[in-house]
C-alpha positions as CSV (number, residue, x, y, z in Angstrom):
1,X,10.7,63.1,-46.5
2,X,10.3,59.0,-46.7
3,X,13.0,57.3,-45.2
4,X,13.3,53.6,-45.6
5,X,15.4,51.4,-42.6
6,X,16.1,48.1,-43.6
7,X,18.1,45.4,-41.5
8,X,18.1,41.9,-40.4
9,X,17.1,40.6,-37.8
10,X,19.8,40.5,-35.6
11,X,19.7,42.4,-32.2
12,X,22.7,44.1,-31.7
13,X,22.4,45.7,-35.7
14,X,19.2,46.8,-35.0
15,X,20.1,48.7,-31.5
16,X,23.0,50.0,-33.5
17,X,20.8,52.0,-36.2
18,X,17.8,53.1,-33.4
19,X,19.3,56.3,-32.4
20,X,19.9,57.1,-36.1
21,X,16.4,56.7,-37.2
22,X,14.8,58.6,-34.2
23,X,16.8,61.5,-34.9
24,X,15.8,61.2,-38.6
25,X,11.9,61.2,-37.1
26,X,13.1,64.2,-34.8
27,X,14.0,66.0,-37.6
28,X,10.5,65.8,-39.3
29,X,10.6,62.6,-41.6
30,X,9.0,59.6,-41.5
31,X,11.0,56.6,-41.1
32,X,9.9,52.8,-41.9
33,X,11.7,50.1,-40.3
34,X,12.2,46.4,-41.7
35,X,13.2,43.9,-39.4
36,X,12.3,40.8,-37.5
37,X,9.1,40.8,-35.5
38,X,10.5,39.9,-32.1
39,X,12.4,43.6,-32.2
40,X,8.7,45.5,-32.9
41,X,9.0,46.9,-28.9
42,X,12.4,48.2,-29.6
43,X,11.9,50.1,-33.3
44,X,8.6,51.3,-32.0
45,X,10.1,53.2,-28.7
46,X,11.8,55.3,-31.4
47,X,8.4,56.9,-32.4
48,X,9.0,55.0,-35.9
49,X,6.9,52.7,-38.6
50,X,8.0,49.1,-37.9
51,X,7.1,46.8,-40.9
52,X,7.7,42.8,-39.9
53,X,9.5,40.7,-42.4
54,X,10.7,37.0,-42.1
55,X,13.8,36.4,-40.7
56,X,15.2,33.2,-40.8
57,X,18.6,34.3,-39.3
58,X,17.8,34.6,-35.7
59,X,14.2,33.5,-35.5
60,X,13.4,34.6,-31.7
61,X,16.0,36.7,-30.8
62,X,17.8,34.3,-28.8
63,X,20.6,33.0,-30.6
64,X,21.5,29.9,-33.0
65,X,23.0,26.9,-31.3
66,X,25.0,26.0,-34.0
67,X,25.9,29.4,-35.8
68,X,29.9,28.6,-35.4
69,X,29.7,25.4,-37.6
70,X,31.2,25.9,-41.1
71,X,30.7,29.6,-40.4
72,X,32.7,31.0,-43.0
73,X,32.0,29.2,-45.6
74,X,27.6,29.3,-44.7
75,X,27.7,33.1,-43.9
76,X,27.0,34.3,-47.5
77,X,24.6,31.5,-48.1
78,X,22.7,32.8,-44.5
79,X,22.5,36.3,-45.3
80,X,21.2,35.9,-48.9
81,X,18.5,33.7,-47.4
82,X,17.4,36.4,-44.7
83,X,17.6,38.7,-48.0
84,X,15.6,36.9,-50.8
85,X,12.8,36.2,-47.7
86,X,12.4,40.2,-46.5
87,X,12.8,41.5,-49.4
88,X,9.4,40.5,-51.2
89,X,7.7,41.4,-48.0
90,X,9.2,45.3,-48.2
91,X,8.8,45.6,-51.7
92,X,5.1,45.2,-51.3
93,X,5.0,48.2,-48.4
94,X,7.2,50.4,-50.4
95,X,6.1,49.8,-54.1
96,X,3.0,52.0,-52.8
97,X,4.8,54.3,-50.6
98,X,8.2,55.0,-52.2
99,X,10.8,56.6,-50.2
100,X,12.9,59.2,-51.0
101,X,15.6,57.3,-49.6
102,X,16.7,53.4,-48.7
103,X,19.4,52.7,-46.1
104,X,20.2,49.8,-45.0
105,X,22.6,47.4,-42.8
106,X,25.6,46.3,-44.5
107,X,24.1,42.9,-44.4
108,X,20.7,42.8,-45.1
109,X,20.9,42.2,-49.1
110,X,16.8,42.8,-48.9
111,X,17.7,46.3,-48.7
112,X,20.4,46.4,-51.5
113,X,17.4,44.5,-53.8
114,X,14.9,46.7,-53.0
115,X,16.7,49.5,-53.5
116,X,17.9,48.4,-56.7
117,X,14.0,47.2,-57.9
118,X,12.4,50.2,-56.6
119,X,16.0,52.4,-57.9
120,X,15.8,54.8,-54.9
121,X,19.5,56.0,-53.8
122,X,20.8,54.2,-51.0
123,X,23.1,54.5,-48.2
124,X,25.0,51.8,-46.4
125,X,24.7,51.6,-42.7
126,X,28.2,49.9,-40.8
127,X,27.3,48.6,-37.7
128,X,30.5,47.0,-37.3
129,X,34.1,47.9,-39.0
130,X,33.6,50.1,-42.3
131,X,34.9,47.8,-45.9
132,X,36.9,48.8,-48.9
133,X,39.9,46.9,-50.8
134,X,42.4,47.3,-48.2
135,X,40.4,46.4,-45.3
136,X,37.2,43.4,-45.2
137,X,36.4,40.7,-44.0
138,X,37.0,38.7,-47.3
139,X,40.2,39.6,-47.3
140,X,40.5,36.8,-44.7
141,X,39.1,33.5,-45.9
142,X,41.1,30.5,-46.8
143,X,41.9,29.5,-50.0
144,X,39.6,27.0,-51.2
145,X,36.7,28.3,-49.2
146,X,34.8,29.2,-52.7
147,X,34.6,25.6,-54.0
148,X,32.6,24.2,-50.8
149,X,28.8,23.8,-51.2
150,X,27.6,26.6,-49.4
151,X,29.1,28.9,-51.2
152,X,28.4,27.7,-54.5
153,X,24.7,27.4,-53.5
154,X,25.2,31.1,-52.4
155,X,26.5,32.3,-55.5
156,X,23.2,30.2,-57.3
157,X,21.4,32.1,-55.2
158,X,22.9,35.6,-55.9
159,X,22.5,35.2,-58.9
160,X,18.7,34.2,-59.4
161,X,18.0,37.0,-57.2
162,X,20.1,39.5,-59.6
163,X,17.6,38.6,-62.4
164,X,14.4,39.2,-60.3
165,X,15.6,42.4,-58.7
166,X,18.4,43.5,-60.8
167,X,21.5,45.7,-59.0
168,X,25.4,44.4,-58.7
169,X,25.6,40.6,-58.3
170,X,25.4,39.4,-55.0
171,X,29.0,37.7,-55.0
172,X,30.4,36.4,-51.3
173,X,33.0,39.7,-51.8
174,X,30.0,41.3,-53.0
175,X,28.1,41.4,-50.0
176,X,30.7,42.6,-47.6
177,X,31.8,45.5,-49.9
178,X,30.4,49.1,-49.4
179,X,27.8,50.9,-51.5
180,X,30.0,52.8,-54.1
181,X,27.9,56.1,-52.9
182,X,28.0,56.6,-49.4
183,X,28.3,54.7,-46.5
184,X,27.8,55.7,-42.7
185,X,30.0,53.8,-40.0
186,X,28.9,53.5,-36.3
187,X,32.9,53.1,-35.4
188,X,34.9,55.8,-33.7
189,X,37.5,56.2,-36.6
190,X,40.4,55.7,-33.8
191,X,39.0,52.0,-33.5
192,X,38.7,51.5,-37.3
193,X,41.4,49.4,-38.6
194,X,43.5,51.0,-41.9
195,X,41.5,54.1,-41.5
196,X,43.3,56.1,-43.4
197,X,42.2,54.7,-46.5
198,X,38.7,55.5,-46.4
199,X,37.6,58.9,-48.5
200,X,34.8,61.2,-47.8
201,X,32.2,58.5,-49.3
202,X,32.3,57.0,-45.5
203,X,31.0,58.6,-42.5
204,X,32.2,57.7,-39.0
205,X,29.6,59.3,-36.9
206,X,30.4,56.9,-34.1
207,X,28.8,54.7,-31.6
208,X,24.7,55.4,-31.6
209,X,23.9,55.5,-27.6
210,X,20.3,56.0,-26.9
211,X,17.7,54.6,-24.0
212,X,16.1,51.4,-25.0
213,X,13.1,50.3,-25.0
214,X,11.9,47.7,-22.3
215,X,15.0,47.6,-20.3
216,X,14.4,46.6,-16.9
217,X,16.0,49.0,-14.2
218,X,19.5,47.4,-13.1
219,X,21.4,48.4,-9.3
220,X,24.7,47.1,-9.2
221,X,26.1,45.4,-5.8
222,X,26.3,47.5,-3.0
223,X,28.7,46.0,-0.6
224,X,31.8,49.0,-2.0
225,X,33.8,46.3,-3.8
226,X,34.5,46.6,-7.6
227,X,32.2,45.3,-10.3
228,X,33.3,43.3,-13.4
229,X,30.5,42.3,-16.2
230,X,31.3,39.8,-18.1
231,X,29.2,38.8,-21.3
232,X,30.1,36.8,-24.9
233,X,27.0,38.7,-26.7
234,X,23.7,37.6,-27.8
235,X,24.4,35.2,-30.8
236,X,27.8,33.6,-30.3
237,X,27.2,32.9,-27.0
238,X,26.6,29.1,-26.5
239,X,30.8,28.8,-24.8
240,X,30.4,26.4,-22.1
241,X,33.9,25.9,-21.0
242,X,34.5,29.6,-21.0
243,X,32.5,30.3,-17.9
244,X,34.2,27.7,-15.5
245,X,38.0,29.1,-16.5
246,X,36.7,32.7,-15.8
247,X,34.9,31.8,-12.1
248,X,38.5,30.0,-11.2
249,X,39.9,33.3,-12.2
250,X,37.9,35.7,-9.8
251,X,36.8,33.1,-7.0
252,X,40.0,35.0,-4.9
253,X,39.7,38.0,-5.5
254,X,37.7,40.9,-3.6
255,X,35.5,42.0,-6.5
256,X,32.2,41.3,-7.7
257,X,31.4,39.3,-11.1
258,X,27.6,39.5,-12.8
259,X,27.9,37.6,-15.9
260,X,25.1,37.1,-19.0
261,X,25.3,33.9,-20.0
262,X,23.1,33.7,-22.7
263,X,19.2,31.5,-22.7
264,X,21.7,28.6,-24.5
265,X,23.7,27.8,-20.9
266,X,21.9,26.7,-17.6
267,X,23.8,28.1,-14.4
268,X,23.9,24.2,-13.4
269,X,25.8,23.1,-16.6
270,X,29.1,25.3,-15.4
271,X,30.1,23.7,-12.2
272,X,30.7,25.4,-8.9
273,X,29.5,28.9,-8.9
274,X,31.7,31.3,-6.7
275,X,29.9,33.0,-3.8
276,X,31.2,36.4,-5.7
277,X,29.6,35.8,-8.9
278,X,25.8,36.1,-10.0
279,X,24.7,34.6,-13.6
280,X,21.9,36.5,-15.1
281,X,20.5,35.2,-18.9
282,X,20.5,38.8,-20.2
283,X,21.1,42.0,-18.4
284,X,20.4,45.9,-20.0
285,X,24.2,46.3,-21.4
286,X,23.8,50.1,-21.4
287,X,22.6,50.4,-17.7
288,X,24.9,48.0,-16.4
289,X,27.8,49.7,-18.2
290,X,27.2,53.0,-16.4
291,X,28.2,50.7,-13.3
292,X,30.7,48.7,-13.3
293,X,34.2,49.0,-13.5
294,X,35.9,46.5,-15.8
295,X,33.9,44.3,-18.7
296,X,35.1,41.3,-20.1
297,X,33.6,41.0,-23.4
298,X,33.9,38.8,-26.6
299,X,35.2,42.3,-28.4
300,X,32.2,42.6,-30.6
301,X,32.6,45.9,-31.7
302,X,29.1,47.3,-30.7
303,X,29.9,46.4,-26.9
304,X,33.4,48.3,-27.0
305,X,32.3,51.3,-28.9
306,X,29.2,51.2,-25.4
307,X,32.6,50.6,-23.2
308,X,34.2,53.4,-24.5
309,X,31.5,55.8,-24.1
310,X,30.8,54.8,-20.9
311,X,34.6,54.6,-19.9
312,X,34.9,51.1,-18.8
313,X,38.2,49.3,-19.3
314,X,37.8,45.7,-21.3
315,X,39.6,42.1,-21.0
316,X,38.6,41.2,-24.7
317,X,38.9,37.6,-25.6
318,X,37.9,37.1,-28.9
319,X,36.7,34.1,-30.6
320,X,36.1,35.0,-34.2
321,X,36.3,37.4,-37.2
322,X,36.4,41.2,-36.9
323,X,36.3,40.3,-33.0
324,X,40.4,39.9,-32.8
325,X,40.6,43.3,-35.0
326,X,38.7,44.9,-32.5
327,X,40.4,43.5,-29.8
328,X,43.9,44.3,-31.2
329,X,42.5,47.9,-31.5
330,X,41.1,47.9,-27.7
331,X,45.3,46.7,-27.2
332,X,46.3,49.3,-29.6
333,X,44.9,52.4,-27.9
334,X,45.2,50.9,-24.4
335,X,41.6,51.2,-23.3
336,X,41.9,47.1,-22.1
337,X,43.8,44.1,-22.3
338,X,43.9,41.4,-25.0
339,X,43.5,37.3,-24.7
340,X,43.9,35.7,-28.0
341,X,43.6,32.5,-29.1
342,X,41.5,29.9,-26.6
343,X,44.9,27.9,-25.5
344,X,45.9,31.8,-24.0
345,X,42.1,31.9,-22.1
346,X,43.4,30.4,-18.6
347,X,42.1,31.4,-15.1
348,X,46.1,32.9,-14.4
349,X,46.0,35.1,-17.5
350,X,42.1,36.4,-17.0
351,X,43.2,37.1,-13.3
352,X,46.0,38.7,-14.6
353,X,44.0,41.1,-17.3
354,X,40.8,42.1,-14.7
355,X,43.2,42.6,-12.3
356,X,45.3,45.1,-14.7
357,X,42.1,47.1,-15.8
358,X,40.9,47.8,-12.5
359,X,44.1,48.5,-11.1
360,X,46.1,50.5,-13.8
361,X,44.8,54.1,-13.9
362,X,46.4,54.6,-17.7
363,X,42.9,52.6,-18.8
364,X,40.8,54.9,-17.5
365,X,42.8,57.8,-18.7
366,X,42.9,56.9,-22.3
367,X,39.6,56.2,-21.9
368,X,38.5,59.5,-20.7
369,X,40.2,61.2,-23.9
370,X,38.2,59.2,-25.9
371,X,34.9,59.0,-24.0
372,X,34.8,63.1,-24.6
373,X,35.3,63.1,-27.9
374,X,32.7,60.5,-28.7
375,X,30.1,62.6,-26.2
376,X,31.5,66.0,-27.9
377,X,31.0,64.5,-31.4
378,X,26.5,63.8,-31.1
379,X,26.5,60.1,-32.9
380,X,23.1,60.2,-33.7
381,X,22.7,64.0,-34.6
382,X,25.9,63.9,-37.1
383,X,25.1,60.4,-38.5
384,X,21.4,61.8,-39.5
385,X,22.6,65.2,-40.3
386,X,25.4,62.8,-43.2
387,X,22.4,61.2,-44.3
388,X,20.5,63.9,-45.5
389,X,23.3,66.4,-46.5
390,X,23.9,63.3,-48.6
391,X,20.7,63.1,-50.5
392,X,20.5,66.9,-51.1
393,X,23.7,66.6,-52.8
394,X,22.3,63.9,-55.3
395,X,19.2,66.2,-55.9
């Protein structure tokens, strides 16, 4: 069997789908991958096709300087762009090798248009929270937001590319909605907000934990004090005057900081550096996790779905979006502590929170409950086992 991965070009979807597709290649069928160019190492490791397309979203890999500016109202408008440029350059792969089945990330609209020009079935891939009328992401934006110019160039846009490739109309609310069929969520249900309103047409398989590829070997500090990472993520990560507040916060204390600051921030732009703390650019998330004992993170949810299955307790301190939903759910289930809001992010109440979650054993204990299950449950194995029960059923 032909299967068909399609995503954008955006680091932390793509590591989130990996382990999906290489069981799907374990199992026997060939997988194609879509995605940006600069991520050809990492789909490749997997023992699966990579196909390049153009990616305008995250060109390099390293983040957009400016991705927080009018982002609500530009973020249709972005990902219909990524869309309407990948989407001619998988077309011409798959017109002459048709798969039996397209799944793609929830927002890479190349994959809804191909799907719907080439009319192969199609499953939607959540790397992030699952969608449906009680719970999104649209649910959200301010009144008004529709009548700015980005959004009406969006909705131009959607609809131009509706008459070349056919399919539902790419609508703002469009494009954060779920595939009517069936959708497949990498989100431990417990972490999903309303979850109890989502029928059998979603799958929560749960976070997708594999080795990847290129990841240089990673040795914590050795001098038996306690480790705290600390990183903001790899696109909304250009937060100057975060750093400074959280070095004032753990310059005191007998525990060591490693921080990934991002290729945006030069370790010289952030004042005095702590003799306690080292600044890296990026660091191999999954290693590091296995050894450290607190994280504070930006709560995307990728990076606490890894927390949790490596059973390290999280200061989240959101900045944006389904970030606070995550972190209210970290809160919720009392795996870590909570800042929200950037007038709460002070040096007292981040000493306060690390100091809590390496101190309080409850973290680690709820965190063991959960860390089983999510072992005991086989993310990969069930989320590619969904899939394919899925398309027998069609047949």
């Amino acid at each position: 069997m032909h299967i068909a991965y399609i995503s954008m070009g955006a680091v932390g979807h793509v590591l989130a789908a990996l382990p999906f597709c290489g069981e799907l290649k374990k199992m026997g069928h060939r997988v194609s991958f879509f995605t940006a160019e600069f991520l050809r190492s990492q789909v490749e490791a997997f023992g699966v096709e990579f196909y390049p397309v153009e990616s305008p979203l995250n060109k390099g890999g390293k983040g957009d300087k400016n991705a927080l500016d009018n982002l609500l109202a530009e973020l249709p408008l972005r990902f219909l762009n990524e869309g309407a440029c990948g989407v001619k350059d998988i077309i011409k792969v798959l017109e002459n090798d048709k798969p039996d089945l397209i799944v793609n990330d929830k927002m890479a609209m190349s994959g809804r248009l191909a799907a719907s020009y080439l009319n192969v079935p199609r499953i939607q891939f959540f790397t992030s929270f699952a969608a449906n009328d009680v719970f999104n992401e649209t649910l959200q934006w301010p009144e008004g937001i529709d009548e700015t110019e980005p959004r009406k160039e969006a909705l131009k846009l959607a609809e131009d590319l509706q008459k070349q490739y056919g399919g539902r109309l790419l609508t703002p609310y469009e494009m954060f909605a779920a595939n009517p069929e069936f959708n497949i969520v990498t989100v431990d249900k417990r972490f999903q907000p309303c979850a109890e309103t989502f029928g059998d047409d979603f799958f929560f398989a749960g976070p997708q934990i594999a080795v990847r590829a290129g990841e240089a070997d990673w040795e914590g500090p050795d001098n038996g004090k306690k480790t705290v990472y600390a990183s903001l993520g790899t696109v909304f990560n250009n937060q100057p005057w975060f750093w400074p507040i959280l070095f004032d916060a753990v310059k005191d204390l007998e525990i060591n900081l490693i921080c990934s600051i991002g290729s945006m921030l030069k370790p010289e732009d952030l004042g005095e550096i702590p003799a306690n703390v080292k600044l890296y650019e990026f660091l191999p998330q999954l290693k590091v996790l296995q050894c450290v004992d607190g994280f504070v993170s930006h709560a995307g949810i990728g990076s606490i779905m890894e927390a949790s299955w490596f059973g390290v307790p999280t200061v989240c301190i959101p900045q944006m979006g389904d970030q606070f939903d995550t972190a209210k759910k970290v809160v919720e289930l009392e795996t870590g502590r909570g800042i929200f809001g950037r007038e709460e992010i002070t040096s007292e109440n981040l000493k306060a929170a690390i100091l809590d979650i390496l101190e309080n054993p409850k973290y680690r204990d709820n965190l063991a409950k959960i860390q089983k299950d999510m072992h005991e449950n086989g993310g990969p194995v069930n989320a590619a086992k969904a899939a394919l029960n899925w398309l027998e059923s069609q047949k």
